[in-house]
N, C-alpha and C positions, 0 to 999 in steps of 0.2 A: 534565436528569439526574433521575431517580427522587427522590425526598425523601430516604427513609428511605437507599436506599444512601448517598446523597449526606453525610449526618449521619453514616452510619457511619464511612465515609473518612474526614471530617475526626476522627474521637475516634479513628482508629489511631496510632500513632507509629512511628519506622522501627525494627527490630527489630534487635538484635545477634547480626550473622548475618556470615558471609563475603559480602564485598560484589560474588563470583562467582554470586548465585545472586539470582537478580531478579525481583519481583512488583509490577506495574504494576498499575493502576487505568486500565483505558481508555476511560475516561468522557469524554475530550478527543476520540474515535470518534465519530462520527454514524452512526443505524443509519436507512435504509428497510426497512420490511416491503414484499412485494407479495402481497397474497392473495389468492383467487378463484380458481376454475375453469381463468381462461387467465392466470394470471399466468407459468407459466411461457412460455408463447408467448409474451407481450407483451414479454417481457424478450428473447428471442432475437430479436425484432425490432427490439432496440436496441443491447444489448449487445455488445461486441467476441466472446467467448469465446461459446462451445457452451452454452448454459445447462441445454440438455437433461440436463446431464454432471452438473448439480448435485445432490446426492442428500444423504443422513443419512454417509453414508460417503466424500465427498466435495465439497471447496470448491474454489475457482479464484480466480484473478485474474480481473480483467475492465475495461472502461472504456464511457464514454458519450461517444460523439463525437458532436460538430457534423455540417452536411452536408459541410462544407471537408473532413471527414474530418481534425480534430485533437480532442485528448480536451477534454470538461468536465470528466470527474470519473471519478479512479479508485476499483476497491473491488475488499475483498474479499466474496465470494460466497458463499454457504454457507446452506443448507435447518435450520431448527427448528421441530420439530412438521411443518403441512403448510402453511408458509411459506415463503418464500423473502426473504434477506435480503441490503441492500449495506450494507457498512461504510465509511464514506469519512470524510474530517477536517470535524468539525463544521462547520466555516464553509464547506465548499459544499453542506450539504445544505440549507438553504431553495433558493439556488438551482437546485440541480439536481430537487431535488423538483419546486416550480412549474414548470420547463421540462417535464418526464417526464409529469408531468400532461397538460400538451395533444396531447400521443400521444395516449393511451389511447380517446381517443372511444368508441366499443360493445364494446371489448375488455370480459368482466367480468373485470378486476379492481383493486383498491384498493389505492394508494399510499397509505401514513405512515408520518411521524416516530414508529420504533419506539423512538429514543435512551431514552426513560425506562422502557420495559418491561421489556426482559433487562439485567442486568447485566454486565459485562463484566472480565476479569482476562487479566492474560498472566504465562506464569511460565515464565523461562530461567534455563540453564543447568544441570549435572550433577544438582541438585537436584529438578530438575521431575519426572523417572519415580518419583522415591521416593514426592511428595509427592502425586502424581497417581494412583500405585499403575497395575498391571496389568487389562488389559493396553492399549499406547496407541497411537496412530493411528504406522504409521512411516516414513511418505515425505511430505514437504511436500503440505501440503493435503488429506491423508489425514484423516476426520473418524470421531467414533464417538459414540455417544450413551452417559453412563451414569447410571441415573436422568435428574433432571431436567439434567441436565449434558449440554452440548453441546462435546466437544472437539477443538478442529483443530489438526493440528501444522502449524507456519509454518516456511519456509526461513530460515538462516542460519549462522553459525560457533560453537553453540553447539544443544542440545537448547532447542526453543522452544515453548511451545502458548500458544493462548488458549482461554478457558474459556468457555460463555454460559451462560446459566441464570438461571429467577427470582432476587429477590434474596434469599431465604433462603438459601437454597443454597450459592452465591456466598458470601456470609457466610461460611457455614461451611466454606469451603476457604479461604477469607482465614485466617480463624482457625485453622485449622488448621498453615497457612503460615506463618505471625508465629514468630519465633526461629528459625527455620530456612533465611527468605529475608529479603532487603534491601527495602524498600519503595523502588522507583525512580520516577523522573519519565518524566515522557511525551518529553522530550528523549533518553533513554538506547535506550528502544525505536523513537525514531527513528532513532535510530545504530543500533540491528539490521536496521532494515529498509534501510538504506542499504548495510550490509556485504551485504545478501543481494541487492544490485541489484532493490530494488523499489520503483518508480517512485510516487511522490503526484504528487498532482493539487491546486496551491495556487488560491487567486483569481489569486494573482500572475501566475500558470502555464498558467490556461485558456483553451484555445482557442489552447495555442502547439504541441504536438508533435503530428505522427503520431504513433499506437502506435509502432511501427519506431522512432522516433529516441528511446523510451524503452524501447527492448528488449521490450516485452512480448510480443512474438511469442515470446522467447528463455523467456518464463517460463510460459509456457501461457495467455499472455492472451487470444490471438488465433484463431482459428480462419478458415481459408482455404478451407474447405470446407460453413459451414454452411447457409450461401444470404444473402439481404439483409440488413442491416441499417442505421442512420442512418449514412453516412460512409463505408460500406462500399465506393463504389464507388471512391474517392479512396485508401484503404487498399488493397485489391486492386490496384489500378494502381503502385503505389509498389512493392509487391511482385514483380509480375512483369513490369511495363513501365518503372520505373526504376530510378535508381542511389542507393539511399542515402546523401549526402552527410553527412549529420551521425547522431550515433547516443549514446548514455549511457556514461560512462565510472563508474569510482571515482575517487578521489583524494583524495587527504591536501595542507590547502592551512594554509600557517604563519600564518593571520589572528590577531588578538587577538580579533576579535569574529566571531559566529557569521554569514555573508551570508544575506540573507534569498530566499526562492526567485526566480527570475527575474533575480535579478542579473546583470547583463550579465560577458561573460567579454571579454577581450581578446588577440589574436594580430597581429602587426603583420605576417604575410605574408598576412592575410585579405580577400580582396575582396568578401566579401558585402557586402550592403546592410541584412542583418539581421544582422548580428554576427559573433562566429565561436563564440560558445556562449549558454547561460545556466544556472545554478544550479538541479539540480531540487529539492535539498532537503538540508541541513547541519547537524550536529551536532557540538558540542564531544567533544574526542577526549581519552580519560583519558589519552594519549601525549603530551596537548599539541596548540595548531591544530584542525583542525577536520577532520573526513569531509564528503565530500559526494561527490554524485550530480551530474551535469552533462552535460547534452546539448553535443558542442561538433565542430564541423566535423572530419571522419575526418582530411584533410587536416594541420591547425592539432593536432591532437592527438599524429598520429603524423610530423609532421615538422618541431615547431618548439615555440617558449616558447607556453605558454597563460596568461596572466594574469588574476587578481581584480579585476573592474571598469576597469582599465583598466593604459595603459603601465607605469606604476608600479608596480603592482600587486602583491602576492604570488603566485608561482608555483605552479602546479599540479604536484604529483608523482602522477600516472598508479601505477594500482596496478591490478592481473588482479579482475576480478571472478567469484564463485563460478561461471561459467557461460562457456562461450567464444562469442566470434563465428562466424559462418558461415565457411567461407574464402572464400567468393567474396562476401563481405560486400562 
C-alpha cells in the first residue's frame, strides 16, 4: 500500500452518516499493471474474457486459468491512462504475478505490482451519484474518466462504483465523502460483491472451479469466441461438449462464524468423490448468519439439504441470484 494513502486511512474515523451509504478503502485489492505495446495481446492470450473489449469506457470481469482449465485468479479488468490493469485479492497476487510472468517471453510487455501507485475507494448506495456528481457510467462495468479520476460502475443491489486515481485525488473524494457516507470494512463490500454473484478467487479456492461452475460466463467473464487462451481448451469443451454438474448458487447459511472459502459443503444424497460443494466466499449478514456464494452440485442444491461442513451442519437457504440460469443449464 502507498505510504502516504496508507497514513491517511488510518487518521480518518467513521463519519456520522446513514449507515446506507458506504465508502470503502480497497487497499485489501491487489492491482497488476500490464504495459507495453502488446500487453493488450498478451493478456487475450491468457485471460478468460475479450480483452480487446477493455477500453477508458469500459471494464469486465475476467479470470486466469491453469491448463486443467480451472481459475488461478480472478479480477477485475479495466484500462487507466494507456495501461491495462487486474484487480484481484492481495494474497494472490505474488502468486499469480510470478506464474504470468513466465508467459511472457518476447511479448513486450511489463508486468507489476501496481497495488501502491493508484489508490483505490468504492462508494454504494443512493449517495454515490450525489457525491460522484454527473454525469456517471450506467450499466455495470460502464467506465469514464473524469480528471485524474478513473470511474467503474460495479454490479449489485444498490448504486455501486469504484473510484482509481493518484492519491491526491483519491483524497479528496474521501474528504469530500466524510459526513455524508459510513466508512465500511472490506467484509461489507465483500457482501456486495457476493449479492451480485461475483466470484473471488481465494488461495483456499485455486485451481478448484471451471469458469462455468462460478457462473462467470453468466457475468461477461467469458468469451466463447475470442480464439486461444491458457485453459481454454478444457473451458470450450465443458461448454459445448458437456453437462455442467455443479455451478454457484447464493445463500443465506444460519452459522455464528463467517466459513472460510473452500469449506467443504455436505449433502448426504451425493456420490461425488470430491464433495457436493464448497464455499466461494462469505460474509456476515446485517440480518443475522451469514451470505455466501458456493459452488455446489445442481443436483444436491436443487433436490435436497445442502449442509456447512458437514452432517450436522447448518443449512443452506438457496436464494435467486441477480442473474438467471440458462434453461438448458
Amino acid at each position: 500500500m502507498n505510504s502516504e494513502w496508507s497514513d491517511f486511512i488510518a487518521s480518518r474515523r467513521p463519519a456520522e452518516a446513514a449507515a446506507d451509504c458506504a465508502l470503502c478503502d480497497l487497499s485489501h485489492l491487489g492491482l497488476i499493471r500490464a504495459a507495453g505495446p502488446e500487453a493488450a495481446a498478451f493478456l487475450q492470450g491468457q485471460l478468460t474474457s475479450d480483452t480487446r473489449l477493455i477500453s477508458p469506457t469500459r471494464a469486465q470481469l475476467s479470470a486466469w486459468c491453469s491448463p486443467k482449465g480451472r481459475m488461478m485468479a480472478s479480477f477485475l479488468a479495466f484500462q487507466y491512462g494507456d495501461d491495462l490493469y487486474l484487480q484481484l485479492g492481495a494474497e494472490r497476487l505474488e502468486t499469480v504475478l510470478r506464474r504470468l510472468r513466465l508467459y511472457v517471453l518476447r511479448t513486450r510487455v511489463e508486468l507489476s505490482d501496481a497495488s501502491a501507485s493508484l489508490a483505490r475507494v468504492g462508494l454504494a448506495g443512493d449517495c454515490a451519484t450525489g457525491i460522484l456528481g454527473d454525469p456517471l457510467p450506467g450499466e455495470p462495468f460502464a467506465a469514464l474518466r473524469r480528471g485524474a479520476l478513473a470511474i467503474v460502475r460495479l454490479p449489485g443491489d444498490r448504486p455501486r462504483f469504484e473510484v482509481v486515481g493518484p492519491v491526491g485525488a483519491v483524497k479528496a473524494l474521501w474528504e469530500q465523502a466524510e459526513g455524508r457516507a459510513v466508512r465500511a470494512t472490506p467484509e461489507l463490500w465483500s457482501l456486495f460483491d457476493i449479492r451480485a454473484g461475483v466470484p473471488t478467487v481465494f488461495d483456499e479456492t485455486a485451481d478448484a472451479f471451471v469458469p462455468q461452475m462460478a457462473n462467470l460466463q453468466l457475468v461477461d467473464g467469458v468469451s466463447f469466441t475470442k480464439g486461444c487462451y491458457t485453459g481454454q481448451e478444457v473451458v470450450a469443451r465443458m461448454q459445448y461438449l458437456g453437462k455442467l454438474k455443479r455451478r454457484m448458487y447464493y445463500a443465506r447459511i444460519p452459522a455464528a462464524e463467517t466459513p472460510r472459502p473452500g469449506t467443504d459443503l455436505f449433502a448426504a444424497g451425493s456420490e461425488s468423490g470430491q464433495g457436493s460443494g464448497k464455499i466461494v466466499a462469505a460474509a456476515r449478514s446485517p440480518q443475522g448468519g451469514v451470505e455466501a456464494l458456493a459452488v455446489v452440485e445442481v443436483a444436491a442444491a436443487e433436490g435436497g439439504e445442502v449442509r456447512l461442513g458437514g452432517p450436522d451442519g447448518p443449512i443452506l437457504a438457496f436464494a435467486p441470484l441477480p442473474y438467471a440460469f440458462p434453461a438448458d443449464a
